[in-house]
C-alpha positions as CSV (number, residue, x, y, z in Angstrom):
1,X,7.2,-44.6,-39.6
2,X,8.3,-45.0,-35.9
3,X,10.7,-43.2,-36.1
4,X,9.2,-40.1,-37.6
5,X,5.7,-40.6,-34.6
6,X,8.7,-40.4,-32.1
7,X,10.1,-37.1,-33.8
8,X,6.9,-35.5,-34.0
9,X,6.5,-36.5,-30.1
10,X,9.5,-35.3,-28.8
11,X,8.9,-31.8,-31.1
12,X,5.6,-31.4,-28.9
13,X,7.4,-32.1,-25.9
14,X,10.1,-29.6,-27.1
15,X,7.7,-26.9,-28.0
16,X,5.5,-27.2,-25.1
17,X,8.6,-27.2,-22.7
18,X,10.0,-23.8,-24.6
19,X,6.6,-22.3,-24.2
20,X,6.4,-23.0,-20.3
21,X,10.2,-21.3,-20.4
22,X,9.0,-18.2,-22.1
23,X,6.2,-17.5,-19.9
24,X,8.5,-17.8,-16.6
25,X,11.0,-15.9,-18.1
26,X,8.9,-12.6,-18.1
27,X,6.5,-13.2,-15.4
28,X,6.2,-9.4,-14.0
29,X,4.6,-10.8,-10.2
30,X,0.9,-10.3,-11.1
31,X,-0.3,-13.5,-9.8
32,X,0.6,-11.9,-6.2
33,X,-2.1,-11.1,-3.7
34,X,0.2,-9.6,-1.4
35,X,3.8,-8.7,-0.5
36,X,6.6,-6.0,0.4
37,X,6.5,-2.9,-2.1
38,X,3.3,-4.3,-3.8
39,X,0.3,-1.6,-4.3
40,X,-3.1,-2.1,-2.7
41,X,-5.7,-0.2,-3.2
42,X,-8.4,0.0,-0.7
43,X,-11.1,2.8,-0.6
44,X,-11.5,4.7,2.3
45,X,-14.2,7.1,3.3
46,X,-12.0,9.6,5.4
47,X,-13.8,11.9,7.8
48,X,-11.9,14.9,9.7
49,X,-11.9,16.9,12.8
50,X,-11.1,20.5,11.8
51,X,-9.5,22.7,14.3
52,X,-7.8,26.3,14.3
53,X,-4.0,24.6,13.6
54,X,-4.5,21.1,12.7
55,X,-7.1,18.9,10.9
56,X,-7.1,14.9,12.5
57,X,-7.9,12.8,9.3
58,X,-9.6,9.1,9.9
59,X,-11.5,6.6,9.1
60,X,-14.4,3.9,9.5
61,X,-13.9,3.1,13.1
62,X,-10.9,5.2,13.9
63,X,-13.1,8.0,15.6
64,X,-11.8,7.3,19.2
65,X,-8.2,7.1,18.1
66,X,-9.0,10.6,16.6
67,X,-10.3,12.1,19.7
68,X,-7.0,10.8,21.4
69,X,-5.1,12.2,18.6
70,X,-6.7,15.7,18.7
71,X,-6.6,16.1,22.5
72,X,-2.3,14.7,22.4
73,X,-1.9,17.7,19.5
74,X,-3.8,20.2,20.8
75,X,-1.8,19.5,24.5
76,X,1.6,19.0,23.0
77,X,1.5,21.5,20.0
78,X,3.4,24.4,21.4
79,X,5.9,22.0,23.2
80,X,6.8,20.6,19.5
81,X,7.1,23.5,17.9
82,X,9.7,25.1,20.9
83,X,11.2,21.8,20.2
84,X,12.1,22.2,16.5
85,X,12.1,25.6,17.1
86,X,9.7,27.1,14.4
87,X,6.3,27.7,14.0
88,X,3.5,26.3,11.6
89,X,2.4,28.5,8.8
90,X,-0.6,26.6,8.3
91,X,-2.5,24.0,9.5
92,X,-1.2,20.5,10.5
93,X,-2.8,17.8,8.4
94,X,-2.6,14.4,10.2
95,X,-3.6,10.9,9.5
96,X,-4.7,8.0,11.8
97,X,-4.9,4.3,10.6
98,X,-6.6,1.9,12.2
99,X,-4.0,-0.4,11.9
């Protein structure tokens, strides 16, 4: 009778053991709140300044950074394009982060 109690506990031990391998064995990173090539979504409400050749794309309290953004561009547009030496054929869609 001891003998088959101590089977029956080391056949639990076993199985939970086996099941604890199997789980680790196809863990796919879900459990991850953050990392390098991991996808997080966060909703943004974008706002834009639309100008004759470019539109300056931001967000919550990115306005200033905008401003800057669209003043640089508008300044420095027809420098960069003698530089690559070609010309837009549409407008210039550009995005500031905050961070």
């Amino acid at each position: 009778m001891k003998i088959k109690g101590l089977h029956i506990i080391i056949s639990l031990i076993f199985c939970l053991g086996i099941n604890k391998i199997g789980n680790t064995q196809f863990y796919t990173g879900s459990f991850q709140e953050f990392g390098k090539n991991r996808v997080q979504e966060v909703t943004f409400f974008w706002q834009y300044y639309d100008f004759q050749r470019f539109r300056v794309f931001f967000y919550g309290n990115g306005q200033e950074h905008a401003e800057y953004v669209a003043k640089s561009v508008h300044k420095n547009l027809q420098e960069l394009e003698g530089f690559f030496e070609t010309e837009l054929d549409g407008k210039l869609d550009i995005l500031v982060f905050n961070r």
